[in-house]
LOMI-154006 format. One record per residue: x, y negated, z of N, C-alpha, C in turn; residue in one letter. Coordinates in steps of 0.05 Angstrom, whole numbers, plus 5000, padded with zeros to 4 digits. Layout:
<rs>
XYZXYZXYZa/...
</rs>
This chain:
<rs>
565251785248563851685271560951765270x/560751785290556151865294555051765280x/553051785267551351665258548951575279x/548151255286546151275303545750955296x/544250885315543150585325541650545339x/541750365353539750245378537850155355x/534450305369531750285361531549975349x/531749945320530349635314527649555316x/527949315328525349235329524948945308x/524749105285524248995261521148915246x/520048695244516748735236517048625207x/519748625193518948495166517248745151x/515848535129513648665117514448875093x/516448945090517049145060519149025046x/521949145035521849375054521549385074x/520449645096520249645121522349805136x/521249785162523750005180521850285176x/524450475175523550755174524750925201x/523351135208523951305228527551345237x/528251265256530951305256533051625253x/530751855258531652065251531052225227x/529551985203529352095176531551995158x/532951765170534851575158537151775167x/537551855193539552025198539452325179x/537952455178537852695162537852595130x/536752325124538052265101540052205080x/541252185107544352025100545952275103x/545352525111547052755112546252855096x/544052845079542552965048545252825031x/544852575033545952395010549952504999x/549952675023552952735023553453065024x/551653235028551053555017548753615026x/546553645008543953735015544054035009x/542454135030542054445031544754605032x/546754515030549854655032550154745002x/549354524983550554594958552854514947x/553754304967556554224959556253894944x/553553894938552553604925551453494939x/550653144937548253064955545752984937x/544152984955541653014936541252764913x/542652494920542652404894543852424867x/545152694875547252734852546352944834x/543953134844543253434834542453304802x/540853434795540653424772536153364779x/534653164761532253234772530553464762x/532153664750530653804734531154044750x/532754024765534254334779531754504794x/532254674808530554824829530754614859x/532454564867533954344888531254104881x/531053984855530153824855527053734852x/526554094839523254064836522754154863x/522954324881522454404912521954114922x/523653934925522953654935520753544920x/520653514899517953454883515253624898x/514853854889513853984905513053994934x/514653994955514954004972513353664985x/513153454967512753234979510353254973x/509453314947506153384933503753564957x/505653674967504253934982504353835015x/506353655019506053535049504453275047x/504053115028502152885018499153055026x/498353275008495553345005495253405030x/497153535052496653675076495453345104x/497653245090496853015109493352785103x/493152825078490452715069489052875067x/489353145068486953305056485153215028x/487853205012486953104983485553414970x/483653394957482253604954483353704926x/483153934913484354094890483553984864x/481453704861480853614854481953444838x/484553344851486053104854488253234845x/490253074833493253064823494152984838x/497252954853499252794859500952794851x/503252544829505352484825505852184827x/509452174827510251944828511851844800x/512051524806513751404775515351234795x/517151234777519250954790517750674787x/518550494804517250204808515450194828x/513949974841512949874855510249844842x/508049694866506949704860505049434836x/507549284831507449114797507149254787x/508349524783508649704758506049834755x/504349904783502149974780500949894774x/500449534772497949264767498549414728x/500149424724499549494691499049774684x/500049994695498550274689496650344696x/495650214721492850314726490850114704x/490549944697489649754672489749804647x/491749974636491150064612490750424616x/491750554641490950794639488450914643x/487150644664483150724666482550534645x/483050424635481250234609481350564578x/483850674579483250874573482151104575x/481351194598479751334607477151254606x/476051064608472751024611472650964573x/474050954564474550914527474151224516x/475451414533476151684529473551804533x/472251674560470351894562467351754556x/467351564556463951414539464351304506x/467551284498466951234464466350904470x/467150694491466250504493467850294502x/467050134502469049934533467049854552x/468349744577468149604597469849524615x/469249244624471349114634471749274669x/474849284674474849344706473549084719x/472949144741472248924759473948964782x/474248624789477048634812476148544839x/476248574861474948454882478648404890x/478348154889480947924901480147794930x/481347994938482447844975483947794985x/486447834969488347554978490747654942x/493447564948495147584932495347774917x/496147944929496548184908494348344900x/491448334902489448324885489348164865x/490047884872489847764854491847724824x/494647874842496447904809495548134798x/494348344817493648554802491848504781x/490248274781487248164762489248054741x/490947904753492347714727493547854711x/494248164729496748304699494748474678x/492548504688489948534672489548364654x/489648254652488348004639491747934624x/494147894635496147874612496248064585x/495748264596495148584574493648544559x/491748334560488548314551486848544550x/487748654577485748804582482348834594x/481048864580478448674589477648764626x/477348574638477448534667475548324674x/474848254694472548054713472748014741x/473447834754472447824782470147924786x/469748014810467548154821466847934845x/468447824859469747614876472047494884x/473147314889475247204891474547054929x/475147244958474747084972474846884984x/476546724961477146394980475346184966x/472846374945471746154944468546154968x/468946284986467646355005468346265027x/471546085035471746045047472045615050x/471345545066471345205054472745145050x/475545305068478245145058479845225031x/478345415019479945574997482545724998x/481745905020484945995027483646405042x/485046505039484746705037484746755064x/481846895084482146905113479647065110x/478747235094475847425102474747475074x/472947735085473147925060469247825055x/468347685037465247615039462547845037x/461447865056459448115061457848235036x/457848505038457348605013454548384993x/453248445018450748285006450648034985x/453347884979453547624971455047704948x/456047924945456348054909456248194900x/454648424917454148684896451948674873x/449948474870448748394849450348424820x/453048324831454248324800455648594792x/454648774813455249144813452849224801x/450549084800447849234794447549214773x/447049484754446649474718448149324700x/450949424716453049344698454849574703x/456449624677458549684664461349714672x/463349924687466049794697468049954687x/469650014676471550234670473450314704x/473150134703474450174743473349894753x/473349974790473149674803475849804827x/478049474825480549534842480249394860x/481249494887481649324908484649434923x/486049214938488649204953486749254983x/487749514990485849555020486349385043x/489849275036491249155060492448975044x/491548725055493548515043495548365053x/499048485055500748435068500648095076x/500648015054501547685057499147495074x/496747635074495347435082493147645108x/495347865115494347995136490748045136x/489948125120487048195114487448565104x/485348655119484048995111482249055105x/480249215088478449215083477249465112x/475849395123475149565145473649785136x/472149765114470850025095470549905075x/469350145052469350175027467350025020x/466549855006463549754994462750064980x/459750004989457350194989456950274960x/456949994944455749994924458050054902x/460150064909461550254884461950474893x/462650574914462750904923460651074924x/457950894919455851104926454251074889x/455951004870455851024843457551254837x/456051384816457851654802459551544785x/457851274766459451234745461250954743x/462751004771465050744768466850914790x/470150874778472250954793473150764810x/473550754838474150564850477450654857x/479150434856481750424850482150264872x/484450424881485350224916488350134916x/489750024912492250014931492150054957x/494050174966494050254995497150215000x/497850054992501850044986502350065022x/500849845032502049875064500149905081x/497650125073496750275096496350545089x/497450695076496651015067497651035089x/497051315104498251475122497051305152x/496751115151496750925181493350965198x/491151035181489751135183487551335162x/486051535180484951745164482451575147x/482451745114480951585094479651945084x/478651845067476151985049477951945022x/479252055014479752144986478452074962x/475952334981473752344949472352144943x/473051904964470851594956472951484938x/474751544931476351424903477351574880x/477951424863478951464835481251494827x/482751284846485551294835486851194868x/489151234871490051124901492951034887x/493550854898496350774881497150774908x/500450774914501550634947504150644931x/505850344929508850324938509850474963x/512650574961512950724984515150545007x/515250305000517050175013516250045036x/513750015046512449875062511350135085x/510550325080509950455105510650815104x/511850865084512851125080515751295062x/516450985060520051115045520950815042x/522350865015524250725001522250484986x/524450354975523450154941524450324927x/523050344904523750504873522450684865x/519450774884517850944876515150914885x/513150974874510850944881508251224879x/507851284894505851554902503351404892x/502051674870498851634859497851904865x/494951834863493052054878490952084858x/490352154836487852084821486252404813x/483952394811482352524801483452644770x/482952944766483253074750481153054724x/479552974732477852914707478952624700x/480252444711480752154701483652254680x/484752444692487352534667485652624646x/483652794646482452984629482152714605x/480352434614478652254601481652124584x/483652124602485351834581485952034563x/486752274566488052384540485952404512x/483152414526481552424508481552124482x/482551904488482351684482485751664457x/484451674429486251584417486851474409x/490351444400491651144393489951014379x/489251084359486350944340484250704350x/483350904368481550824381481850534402x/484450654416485250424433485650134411x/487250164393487349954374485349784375x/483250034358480949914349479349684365x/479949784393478049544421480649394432x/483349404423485149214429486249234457x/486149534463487549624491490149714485x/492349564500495149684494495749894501x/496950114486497250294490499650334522x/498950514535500450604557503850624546x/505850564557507550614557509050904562x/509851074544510051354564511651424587x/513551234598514251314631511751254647x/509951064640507551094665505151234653x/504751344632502251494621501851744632x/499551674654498751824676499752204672x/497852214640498052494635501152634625x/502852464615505052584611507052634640x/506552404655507552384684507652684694x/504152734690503853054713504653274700x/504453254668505753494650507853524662x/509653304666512653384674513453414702x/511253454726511753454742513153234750x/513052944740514152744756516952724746x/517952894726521252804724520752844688x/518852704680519652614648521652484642x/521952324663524752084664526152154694x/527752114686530552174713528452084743x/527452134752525652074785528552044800x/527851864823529351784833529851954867x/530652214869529852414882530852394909x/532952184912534652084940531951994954x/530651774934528551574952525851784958x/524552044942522952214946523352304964x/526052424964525952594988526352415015x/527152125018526252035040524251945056x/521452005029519151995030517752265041x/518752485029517652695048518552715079x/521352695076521952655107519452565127x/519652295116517552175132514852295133x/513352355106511252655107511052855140x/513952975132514353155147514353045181x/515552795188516152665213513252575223x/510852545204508552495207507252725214x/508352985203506253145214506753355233x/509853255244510153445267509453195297x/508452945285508252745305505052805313x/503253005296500253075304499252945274x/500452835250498752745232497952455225x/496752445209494552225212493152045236x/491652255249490052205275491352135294x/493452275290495452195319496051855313x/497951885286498851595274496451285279x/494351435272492451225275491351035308x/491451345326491151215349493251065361x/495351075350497450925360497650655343x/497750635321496750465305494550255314x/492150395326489850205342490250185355x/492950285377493450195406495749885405x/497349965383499349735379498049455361x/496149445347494249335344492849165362x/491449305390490049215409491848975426x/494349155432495648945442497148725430x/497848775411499048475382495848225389x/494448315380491948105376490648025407x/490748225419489548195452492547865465x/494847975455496647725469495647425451x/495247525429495547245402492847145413x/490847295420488047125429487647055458x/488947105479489146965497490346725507x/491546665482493246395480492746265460x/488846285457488646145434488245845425x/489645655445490245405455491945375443x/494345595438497045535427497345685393x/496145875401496546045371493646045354x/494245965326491646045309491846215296x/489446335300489346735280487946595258x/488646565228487246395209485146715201x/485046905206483347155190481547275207x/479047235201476447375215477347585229x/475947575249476847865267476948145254x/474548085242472548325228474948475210x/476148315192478748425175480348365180x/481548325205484648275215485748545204x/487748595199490148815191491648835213x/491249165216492649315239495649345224x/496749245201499549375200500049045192x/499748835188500348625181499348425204x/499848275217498148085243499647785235x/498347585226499447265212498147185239x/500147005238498846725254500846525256x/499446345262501546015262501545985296x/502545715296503245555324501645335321x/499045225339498545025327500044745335x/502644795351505044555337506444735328x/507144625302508744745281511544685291x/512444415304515344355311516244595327x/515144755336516544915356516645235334x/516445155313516745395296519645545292x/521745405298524045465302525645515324x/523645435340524845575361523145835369x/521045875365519646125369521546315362x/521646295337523246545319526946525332x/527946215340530346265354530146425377x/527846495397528046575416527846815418x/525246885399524847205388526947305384x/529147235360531447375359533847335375x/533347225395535347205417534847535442x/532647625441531647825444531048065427x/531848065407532348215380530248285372x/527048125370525248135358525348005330x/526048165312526648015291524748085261x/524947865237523447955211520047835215x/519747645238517247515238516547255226x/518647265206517046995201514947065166x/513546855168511946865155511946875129x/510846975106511246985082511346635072x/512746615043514246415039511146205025x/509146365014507946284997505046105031x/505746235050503346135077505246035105x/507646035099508745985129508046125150x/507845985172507646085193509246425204x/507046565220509346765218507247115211x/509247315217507347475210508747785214x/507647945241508448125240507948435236x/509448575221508348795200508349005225x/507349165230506349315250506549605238x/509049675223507749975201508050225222x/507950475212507750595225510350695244x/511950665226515150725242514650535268x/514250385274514850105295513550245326x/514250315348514750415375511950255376x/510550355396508650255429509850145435x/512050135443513749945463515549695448x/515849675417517149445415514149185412x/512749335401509749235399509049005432x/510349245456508649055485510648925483x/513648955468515448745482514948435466x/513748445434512748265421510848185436x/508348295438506648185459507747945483x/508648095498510247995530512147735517x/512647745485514547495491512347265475x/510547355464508147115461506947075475x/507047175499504447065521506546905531x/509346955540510746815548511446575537x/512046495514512046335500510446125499x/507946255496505846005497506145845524x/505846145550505845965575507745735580x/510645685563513045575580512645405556x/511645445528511245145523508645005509x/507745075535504945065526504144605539x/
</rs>
């Protein structure tokens, strides 16, 4: 039978929905890719079949960021947990490697997953610091805005960082950083480390203002089971410089070698079996991005489905509360509650009686919350819209 489906209009947050004609050309990979008689989860990762896909995703990544020659790209299996501990012992080795010294990363926490990223720091005992934590900025202590540079870069001035990390987009509590703080990008000597798990690709960035780019690929550009890094060539140069000795000696755990940055890129990404089904449904999407016009294109559509998500949620602001500053609302994540909560079940009964479905809210904040990634139509976006303005009106 065909392979097909009627367009979902799915907003859960990760995994997410992917392009319906990368899933289709996938699923005919998975059963003979290239007319070898195999499907691509079955090749071997070491083959020609298998480095071309390696390759081939490396080289459609840089095309779409304009990552400069500067920069490495490979992937490891896992998410981006797996990153909260390689990026922690692999830049604590690097700034070890290349000053003979320590210093602690510094974390700027704005919502959850900044904040486990600080904690798996700190399980490693890897030496680490808040830089800020924003809910203590806010009265209620709850994560809703990112606090203006001015109120902590003091604790950036004549000090020490082996990296400073930040989560650019914070799924669960719908917060973005709208730009980069000044005061670590416009420093030579601190690597600034981003997650970007669920906004790479959604809008155009600057590269060379970072150090390291981590992104899970499950939220806005493939599968679960792999995760795309972007780092500077001199930051491989520095960890290798750093030896076991050494690490000892200041009580940094040594890297594990499936995530040790530098063995990773020696091997082109398949030291360990890579998981090449889920890669190559990550280039797909690469490729579906850049016959769609790119980045630029992606983004204006992105700020147009954006405009109208928040333009419906704020004209009904009688009925609905946006708990997150305007200023950092998240164009791929949009939270909000009901301010009567009793009608919380039927919101979401009604939504998916209309097949708007995957809005409800993360488990740890309630309410509801819809992921906006890049796969998701202009048009399921107005039909979300059209059924919250509606909603409020009929039970308002």
């Amino acid at each position: 039978m065909p392979i097909d489906r009627v367009e979902p209009q799915y907003f859960g947050a990760g995994p997410a929905l992917l392009p319906t004609d990368v899933l289709k050309q996938a699923s005919a990979d998975l059963i003979n890719f290239n007319d070898i008689g195999l499907g691509i989860g079955e090749i071997s990762h070491r083959s020609k079949d298998a480095t071309k896909v390696i390759e081939d995703s490396k080289q459609h990544l840089k095309q779409l960021m304009s990552i400069p020659d500067d920069y490495e790209v490979f992937f490891i299996q896992g998410g981006g947990t797996t990153g909260f501990s390689s990026i922690a012992s692999n830049m604590a080795a690097a700034y070890l490697g290349k000053t003979g010294e320590m210093a602690p990363g510094g974390y700027l926490v704005s919502g959850s997953w900044s904040e486990k990223a600080y904690e798996e720091a700190q399980r490693l005992h890897i030496p680490s610091k808040v830089l800020f934590n924003s809910k203590d900025f806010n009265e209620n202590g709850k994560y809703q805005d990112i606090p203006e540079e001015s109120l902590w870069e003091d604790k950036i001035k004549n000090s020490k960082f082996s990296y400073v990390y930040l989560c650019e987009n914070e799924t669960v509590h719908g917060i973005e950083w709208p730009s980069l703080p000044k005061c670590i990008t416009e420093r030579d000597d601190i690597e600034l480390v981003a997650d970007l798990s669920s906004d790479i690709l959604s809008r155009e960035i600057d590269v060379t203002k970072y150090g390291v780019i981590m992104a899970g690929a499950q939220k806005n550009i493939g599968l679960a089971g792999l995760t795309v890094y972007i780092i500077k060539k001199s930051i491989l140069k520095n960890i290798e410089k750093a030896t076991d000795e050494q690490l000892q000696e200041f009580g940094i755990p040594i890297t594990p070698i499936a995530s040790y940055y530098p063995t990773v890129v020696k091997n082109n990404s398949a030291y360990n079996t890579i998981p090449i089904f889920t890669l190559h449904v990550m280039d797909l999407v690469f490729k579906h991005l850049i016959a769609k016009g790119g980045v630029p294109a992606q983004q204006k559509e992105n700020e147009k489905k954006a405009q109208l998500l928040y333009a419906a949620l704020d004209s009904h602001s009688d009925f609905y509360n946006l708990p997150v500053a305007k200023r950092v609302r998240s164009n791929m994540n949009a939270v909000f509650t009901l301010k009567d909560s009793s009608l919380d079940e039927k919101f979401l009964k009604e939504a998916e009686a209309i097949k708007l479905i995957g809005l409800k809210g993360h488990r740890s904040v309630g309410g509801f919350r819809a992921s906006i990634y890049n796969a998701l139509s202009v048009q399921t976006v107005e039909n979300l819209a059209k059924f919250i303005s509606k909603f409020a009106e009929e039970n308002a």
